[in-house]
N, C-alpha and C positions, 0 to 999 in steps of 0.2 A: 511535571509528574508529581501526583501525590504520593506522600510518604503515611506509611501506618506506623502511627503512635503504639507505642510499645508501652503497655499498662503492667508494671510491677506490683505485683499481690505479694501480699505480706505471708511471708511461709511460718508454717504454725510449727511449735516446738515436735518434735518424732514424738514424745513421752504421750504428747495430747492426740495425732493421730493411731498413734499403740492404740491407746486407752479406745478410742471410739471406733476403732474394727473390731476390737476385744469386743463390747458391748453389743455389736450388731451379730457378732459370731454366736454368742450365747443365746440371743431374741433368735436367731434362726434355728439353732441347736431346740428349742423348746420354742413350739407355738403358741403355746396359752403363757411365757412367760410376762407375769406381772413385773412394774418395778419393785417391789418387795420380795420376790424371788429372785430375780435379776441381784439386785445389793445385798440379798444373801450368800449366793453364789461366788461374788466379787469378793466376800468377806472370811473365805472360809482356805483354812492354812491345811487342813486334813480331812480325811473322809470322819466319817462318825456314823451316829445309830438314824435313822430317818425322820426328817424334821417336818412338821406340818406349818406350811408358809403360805397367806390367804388361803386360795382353794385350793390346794393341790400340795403332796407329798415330797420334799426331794429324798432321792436315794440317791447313798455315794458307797463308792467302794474305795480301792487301792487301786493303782494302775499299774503295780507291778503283777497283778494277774492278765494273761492271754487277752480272756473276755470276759464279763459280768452281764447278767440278764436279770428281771425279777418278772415271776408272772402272780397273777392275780384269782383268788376265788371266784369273784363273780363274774369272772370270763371264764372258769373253769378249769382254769389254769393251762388253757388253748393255746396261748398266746404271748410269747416272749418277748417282753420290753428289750433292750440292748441299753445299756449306759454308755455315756458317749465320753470321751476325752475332754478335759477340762482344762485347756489351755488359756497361761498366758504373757502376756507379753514381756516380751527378754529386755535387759537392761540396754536402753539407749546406747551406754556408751561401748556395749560390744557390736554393735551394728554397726557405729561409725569407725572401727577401728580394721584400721585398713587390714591387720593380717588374717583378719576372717574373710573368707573366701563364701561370698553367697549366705551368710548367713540369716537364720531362720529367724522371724520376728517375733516366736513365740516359743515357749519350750511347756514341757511338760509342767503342772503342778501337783502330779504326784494322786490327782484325785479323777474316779469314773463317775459322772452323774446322770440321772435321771428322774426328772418331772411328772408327777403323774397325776393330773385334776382326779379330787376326790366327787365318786358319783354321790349324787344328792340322796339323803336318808339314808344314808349308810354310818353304823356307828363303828364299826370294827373295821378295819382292814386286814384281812388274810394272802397273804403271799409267800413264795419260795420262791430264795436265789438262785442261780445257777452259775457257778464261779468253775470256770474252766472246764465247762462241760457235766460238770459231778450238781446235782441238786442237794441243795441243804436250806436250815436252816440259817435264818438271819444271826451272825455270830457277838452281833452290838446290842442285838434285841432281846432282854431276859424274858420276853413272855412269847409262848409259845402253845403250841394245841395240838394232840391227835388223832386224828379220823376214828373212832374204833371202827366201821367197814374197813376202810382203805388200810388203815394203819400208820398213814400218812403222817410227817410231823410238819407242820409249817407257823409260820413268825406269826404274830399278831400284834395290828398298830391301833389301840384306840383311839376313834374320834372325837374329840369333844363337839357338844351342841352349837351347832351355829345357827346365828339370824341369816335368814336370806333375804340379799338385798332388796327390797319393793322395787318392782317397774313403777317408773316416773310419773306419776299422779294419774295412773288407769282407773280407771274408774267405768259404770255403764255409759252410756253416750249423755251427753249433755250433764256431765259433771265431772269435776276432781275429783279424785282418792288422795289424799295428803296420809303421809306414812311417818312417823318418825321413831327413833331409838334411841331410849336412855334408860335410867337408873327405873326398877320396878313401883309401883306406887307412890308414882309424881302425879301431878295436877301440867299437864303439857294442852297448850291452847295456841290455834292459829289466826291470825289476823290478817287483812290485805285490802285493796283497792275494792273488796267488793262487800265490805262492812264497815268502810270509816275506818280502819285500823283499828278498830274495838277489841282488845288485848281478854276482853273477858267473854264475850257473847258466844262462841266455840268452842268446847273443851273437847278435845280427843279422847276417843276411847281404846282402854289396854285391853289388847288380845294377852295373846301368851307374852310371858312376863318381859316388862319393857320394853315392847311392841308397842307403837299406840298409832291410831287411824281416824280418820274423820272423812266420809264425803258428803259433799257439796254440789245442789244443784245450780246448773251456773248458764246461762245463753252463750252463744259465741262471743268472743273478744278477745282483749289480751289484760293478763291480769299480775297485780300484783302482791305478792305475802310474805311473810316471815311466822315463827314460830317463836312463843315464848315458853320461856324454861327456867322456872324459880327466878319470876320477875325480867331474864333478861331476854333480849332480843336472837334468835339462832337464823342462819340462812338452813335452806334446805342442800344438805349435802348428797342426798342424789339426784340433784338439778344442778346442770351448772351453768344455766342460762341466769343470767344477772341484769338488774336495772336501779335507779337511782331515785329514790323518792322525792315530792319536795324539798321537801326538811334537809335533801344530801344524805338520806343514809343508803344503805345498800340494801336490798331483797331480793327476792325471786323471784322471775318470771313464766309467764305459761301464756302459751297462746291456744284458744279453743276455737276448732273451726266449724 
């Protein structure tokens, strides 16, 4: 009679499975959360005034109110977000201690939030709270505005200017679009598998300021490039397909079909 082998798995500290349901609870609590929203959220000991993190706003309140809502102008203010409980994980060593009965692996931290991606070309954000039922304005937020029709008062959050990321070297068919972002009137140039690596023959050209672009008509294959930036070599950072030249150094790659 066979016997089954009995495979002992190494059990991971509690503090490390807390930590990464905590993290999955948050990605699920917000769909669009980035990791830079995500470790700001993880970071934050109190509510405050609304913070703009990548693309997208967070709001916090207190969670010693009922319920918290924000709605937005350019939905017409139709439509009431909810901020969601901000829970996190309870101290290890109350969990293990035998005279808690069931205890809860998270507890409150005192904060309501909510994530809200900023719509493209939009410079201002207009919204009103709604904290227990009652609308108001934003009470963290010193700027403010009112309707003369309506009368209306509600918060206002400016946005600053953002680059929007380029899609991945689109371009018309049977070429690249190479894209890159840096400091305003630089001298920025592409090289690759399909000029000898000639660091000069290229220069990109600036759109709106520290934007720069170049396309390339090119046959199907697969190719290789980097960009140079005041003499030195950059990978393209909205590619993150990678390959290895000669020489051992690192670039970019692109396949054209």
């Amino acid at each position: 009679m066979k016997t089954k082998k009995r495979v002992n798995i190494p059990k991971r500290p509690l503090s490390i499975i807390l930590f990464f349901a905590y993290f999955v609870c948050i990605a699920e609590a917000a769909d669009i959360a980035s990791h830079e929203i995500i470790n700001r959220l993880l970071s934050m000991s109190e509510p405050g005034a609304p913070e703009i993190v990548d693309d997208a706003v967070i709001f916090t309140h207190t969670s010693n109110s009922r319920r918290a809502g924000v709605a937005f102008a350019h939905e017409g203010f139709s439509r009431v977000h909810w901020l969601r409980l901000l829970m996190i994980p309870q101290d290890p060593l109350i969990l293990l201690d035998p005279a808690q009965k069931n205890p809860n692996p998270y507890k409150d931290s005192g904060i309501l939030f909510y994530i809200h991606p900023i719509p493209e070309d939009l410079q201002e954000l207009e919204y009103r709270l709604i904290i227990d039922g009652l609308w108001t304005v934003d009470p963290v937020n010193p700027i403010s505005r009112r309707n003369n029709v309506t009368g209306l008062e509600y918060s206002v959050l400016p946005i600053p200017v953002r680059y929007k990321k380029p899609e991945i070297l689109r371009g018309p068919q049977g070429t690249l679009n190479f894209s890159f972002q840096g400091p305003p009137g630089e001298t920025i140039t592409v090289a690759g598998s399909f000029n000898g690596w000639d660091p000069f023959m290229y220069e990109m050209k600036e759109g709106p300021a520290g934007t720069y672009s170049f396309t390339l008509p090119l046959p199907p294959g697969r190719y290789q490039y980097i960009f140079f930036h005041r003499g030195e070599r950059q990978l393209d950072p909205y590619n993150p397909n990678r390959a290895y030249t000669r020489d051992g150094k690192a670039a970019s790659e692109v396949v054209i079909e």
